[in-house]
FIVO-624761 format. One record per residue (C-alpha): residue in three letters; residue number from 1; x negated, y negated, z. Coordinates in steps of 0.25 Angstrom, whole numbers. Layout:
N
{"ALA",NUM,{X,Y,Z}}
...
***
This chain:
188
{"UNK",1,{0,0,0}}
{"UNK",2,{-11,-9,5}}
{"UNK",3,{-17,-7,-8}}
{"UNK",4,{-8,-11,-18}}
{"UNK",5,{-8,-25,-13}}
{"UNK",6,{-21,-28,-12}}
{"UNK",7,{-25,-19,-25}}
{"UNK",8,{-36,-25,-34}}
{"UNK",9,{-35,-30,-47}}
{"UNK",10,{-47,-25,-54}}
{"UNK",11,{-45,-37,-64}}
{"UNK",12,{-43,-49,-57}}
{"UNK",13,{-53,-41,-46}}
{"UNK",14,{-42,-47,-36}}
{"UNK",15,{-33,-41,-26}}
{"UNK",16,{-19,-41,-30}}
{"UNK",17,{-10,-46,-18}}
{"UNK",18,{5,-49,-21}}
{"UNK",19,{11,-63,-20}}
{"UNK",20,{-3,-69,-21}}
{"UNK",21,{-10,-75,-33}}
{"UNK",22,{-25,-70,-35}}
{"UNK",23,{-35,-81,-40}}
{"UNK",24,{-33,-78,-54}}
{"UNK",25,{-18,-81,-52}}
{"UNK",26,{-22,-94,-44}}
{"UNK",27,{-28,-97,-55}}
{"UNK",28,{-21,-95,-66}}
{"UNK",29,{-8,-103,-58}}
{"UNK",30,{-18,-117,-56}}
{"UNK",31,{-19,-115,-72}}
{"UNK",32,{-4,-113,-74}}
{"UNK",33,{0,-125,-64}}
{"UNK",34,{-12,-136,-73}}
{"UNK",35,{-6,-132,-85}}
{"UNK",36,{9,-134,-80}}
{"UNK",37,{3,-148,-72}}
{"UNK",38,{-3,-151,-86}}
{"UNK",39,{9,-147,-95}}
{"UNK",40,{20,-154,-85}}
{"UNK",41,{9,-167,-86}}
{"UNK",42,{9,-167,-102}}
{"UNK",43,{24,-166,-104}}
{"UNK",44,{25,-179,-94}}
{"UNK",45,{14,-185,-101}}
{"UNK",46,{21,-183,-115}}
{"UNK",47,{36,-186,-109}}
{"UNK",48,{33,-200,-109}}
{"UNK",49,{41,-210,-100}}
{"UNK",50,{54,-207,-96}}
{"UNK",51,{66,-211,-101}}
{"UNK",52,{75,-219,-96}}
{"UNK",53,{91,-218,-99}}
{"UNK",54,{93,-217,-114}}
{"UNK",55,{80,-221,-117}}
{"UNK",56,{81,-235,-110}}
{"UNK",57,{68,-242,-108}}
{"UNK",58,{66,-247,-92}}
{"UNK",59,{64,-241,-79}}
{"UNK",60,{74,-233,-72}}
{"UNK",61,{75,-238,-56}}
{"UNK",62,{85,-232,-46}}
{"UNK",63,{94,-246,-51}}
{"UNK",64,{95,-239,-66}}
{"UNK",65,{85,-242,-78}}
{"UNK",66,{78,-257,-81}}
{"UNK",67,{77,-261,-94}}
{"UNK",68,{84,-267,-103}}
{"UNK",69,{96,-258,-106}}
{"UNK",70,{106,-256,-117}}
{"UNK",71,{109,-267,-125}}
{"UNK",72,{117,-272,-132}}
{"UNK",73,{128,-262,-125}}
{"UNK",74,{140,-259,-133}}
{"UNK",75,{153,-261,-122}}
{"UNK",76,{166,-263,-126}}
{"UNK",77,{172,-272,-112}}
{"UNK",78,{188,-276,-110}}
{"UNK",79,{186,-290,-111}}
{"UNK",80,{191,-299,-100}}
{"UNK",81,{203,-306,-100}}
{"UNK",82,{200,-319,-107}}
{"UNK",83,{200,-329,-95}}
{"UNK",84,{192,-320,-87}}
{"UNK",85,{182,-317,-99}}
{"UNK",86,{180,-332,-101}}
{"UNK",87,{179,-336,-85}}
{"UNK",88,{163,-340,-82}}
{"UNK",89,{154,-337,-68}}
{"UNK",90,{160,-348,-59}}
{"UNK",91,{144,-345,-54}}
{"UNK",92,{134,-353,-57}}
{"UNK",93,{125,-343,-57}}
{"UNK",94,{113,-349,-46}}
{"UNK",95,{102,-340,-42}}
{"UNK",96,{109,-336,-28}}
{"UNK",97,{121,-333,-36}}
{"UNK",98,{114,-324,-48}}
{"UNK",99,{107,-316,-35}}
{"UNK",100,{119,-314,-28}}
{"UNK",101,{125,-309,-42}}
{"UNK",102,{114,-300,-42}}
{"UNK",103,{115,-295,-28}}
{"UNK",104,{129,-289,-32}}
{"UNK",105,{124,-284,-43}}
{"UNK",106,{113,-277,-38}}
{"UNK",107,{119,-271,-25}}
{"UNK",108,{131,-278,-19}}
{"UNK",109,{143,-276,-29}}
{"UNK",110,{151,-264,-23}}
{"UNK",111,{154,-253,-26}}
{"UNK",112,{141,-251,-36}}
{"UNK",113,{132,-263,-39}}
{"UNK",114,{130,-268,-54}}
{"UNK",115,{117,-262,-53}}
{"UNK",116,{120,-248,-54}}
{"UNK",117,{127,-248,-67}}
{"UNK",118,{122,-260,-75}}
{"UNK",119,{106,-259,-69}}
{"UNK",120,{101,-267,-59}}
{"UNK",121,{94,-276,-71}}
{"UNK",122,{109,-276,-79}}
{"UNK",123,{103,-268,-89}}
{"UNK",124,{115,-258,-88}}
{"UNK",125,{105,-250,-83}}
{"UNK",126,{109,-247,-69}}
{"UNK",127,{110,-232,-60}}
{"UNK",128,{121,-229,-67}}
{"UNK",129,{117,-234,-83}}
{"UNK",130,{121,-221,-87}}
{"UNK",131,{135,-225,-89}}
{"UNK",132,{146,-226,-101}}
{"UNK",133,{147,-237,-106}}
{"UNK",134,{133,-239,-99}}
{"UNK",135,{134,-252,-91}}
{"UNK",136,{133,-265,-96}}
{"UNK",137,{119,-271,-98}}
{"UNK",138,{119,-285,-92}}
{"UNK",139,{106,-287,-97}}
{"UNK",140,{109,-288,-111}}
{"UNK",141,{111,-302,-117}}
{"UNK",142,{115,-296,-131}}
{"UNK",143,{129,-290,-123}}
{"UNK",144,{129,-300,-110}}
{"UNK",145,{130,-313,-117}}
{"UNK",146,{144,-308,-124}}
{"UNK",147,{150,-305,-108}}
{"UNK",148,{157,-317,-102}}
{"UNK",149,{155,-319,-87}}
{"UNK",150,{172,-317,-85}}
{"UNK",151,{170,-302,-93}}
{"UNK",152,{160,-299,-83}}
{"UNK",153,{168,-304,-73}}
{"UNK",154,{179,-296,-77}}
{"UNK",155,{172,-282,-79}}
{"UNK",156,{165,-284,-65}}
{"UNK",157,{179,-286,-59}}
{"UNK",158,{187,-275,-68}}
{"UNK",159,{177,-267,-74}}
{"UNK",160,{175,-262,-88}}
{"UNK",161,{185,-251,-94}}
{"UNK",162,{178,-240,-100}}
{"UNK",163,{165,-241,-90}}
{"UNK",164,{159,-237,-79}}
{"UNK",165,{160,-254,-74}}
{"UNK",166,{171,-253,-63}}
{"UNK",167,{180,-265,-59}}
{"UNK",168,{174,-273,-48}}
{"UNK",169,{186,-281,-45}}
{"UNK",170,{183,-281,-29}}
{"UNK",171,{170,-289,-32}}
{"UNK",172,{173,-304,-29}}
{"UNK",173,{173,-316,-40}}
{"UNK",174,{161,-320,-35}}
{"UNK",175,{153,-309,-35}}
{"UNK",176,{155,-304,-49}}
{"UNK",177,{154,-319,-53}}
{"UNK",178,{140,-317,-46}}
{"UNK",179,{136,-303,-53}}
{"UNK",180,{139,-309,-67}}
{"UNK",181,{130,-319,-64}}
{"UNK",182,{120,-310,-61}}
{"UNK",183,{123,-303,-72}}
{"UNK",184,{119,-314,-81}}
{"UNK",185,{106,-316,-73}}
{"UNK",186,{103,-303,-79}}
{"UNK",187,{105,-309,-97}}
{"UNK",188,{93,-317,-93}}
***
């Protein structure tokens, strides 16, 4: 009994003992794991950069993807009934009032700040960029220039049929007027 596992292998000149690798085995195991460590860092070499959503150039954060997102963005919206499409920000848009804007837009608006969906840059970008339509990109001069200040208005307090942007219609005038101002910080 004693002999068969500690037999000798004329051929390695070792003794043979179950469960446990000889020097030769050793050896050939360090070869194996260098030419897997070498393989595994070629293909990463060769994969390049990763990529961000659908190709988009930026970084991706925990706050969605930087860059300049997609624009122009096709978007069919309800417009606004005309005399709230034509009302103006009754704010004059000072520097307090463009952070103020900002801080609901980055953290305060409730249930789910801007920032998740549209990005925290505006880009339409944000957590949840994956969306359908995907959300609108404020940063986009080509698109934003065409949005009156009463639209936005108007979609911030009802939301936009056939989208992911829900009615807000608890926020008060004031601070949507604030985040639209924000908003247009943003265009700049």
């Amino acid at each position: 009994m004693t002999e068969d596992l500690f037999s000798s292998n004329p051929k390695l000149k070792t003794r043979v003992v179950p469960g446990v690798l000889n020097p030769l085995q050793r050896h050939w195991l360090r070869i194996l794991f260098v030419v897997l460590l070498i393989i595994f860092s070629v293909t990463e070499l060769f994969a390049g950069p990763a990529m961000n959503f659908r190709g988009m150039r930026g970084q991706q954060s925990s706050d969605g993807y930087s860059g300049p997102g997609i624009c122009p963005q096709p978007r069919f919206t309800v417009k606004a009934p005309a005399e709230i499409f034509s009302l103006k920000n009754p704010y004059k848009g000072t520097t307090a009032e463009i952070y103020e804007g900002e801080s609901y837009y980055q953290r305060d608006v409730q249930p789910t700040a801007c920032k998740v969906c549209h990005g925290k840059a505006g880009n339409g970008m944000g957590m949840m960029h994956g969306l359908r339509p995907q959300p609108r990109n404020f940063i986009c001069k080509e698109v934003m220039k065409d949005i009156s200040d009463g639209q936005m208005y108007w979609i911030i307090k009802n939301g936009s049929q056939g989208t992911a942007m829900s009615a807000y219609g608890h926020l008060p005038d004031e601070v949507v007027w604030k985040i639209i101002l924000y908003i247009r910080s943003l265009e700049k």
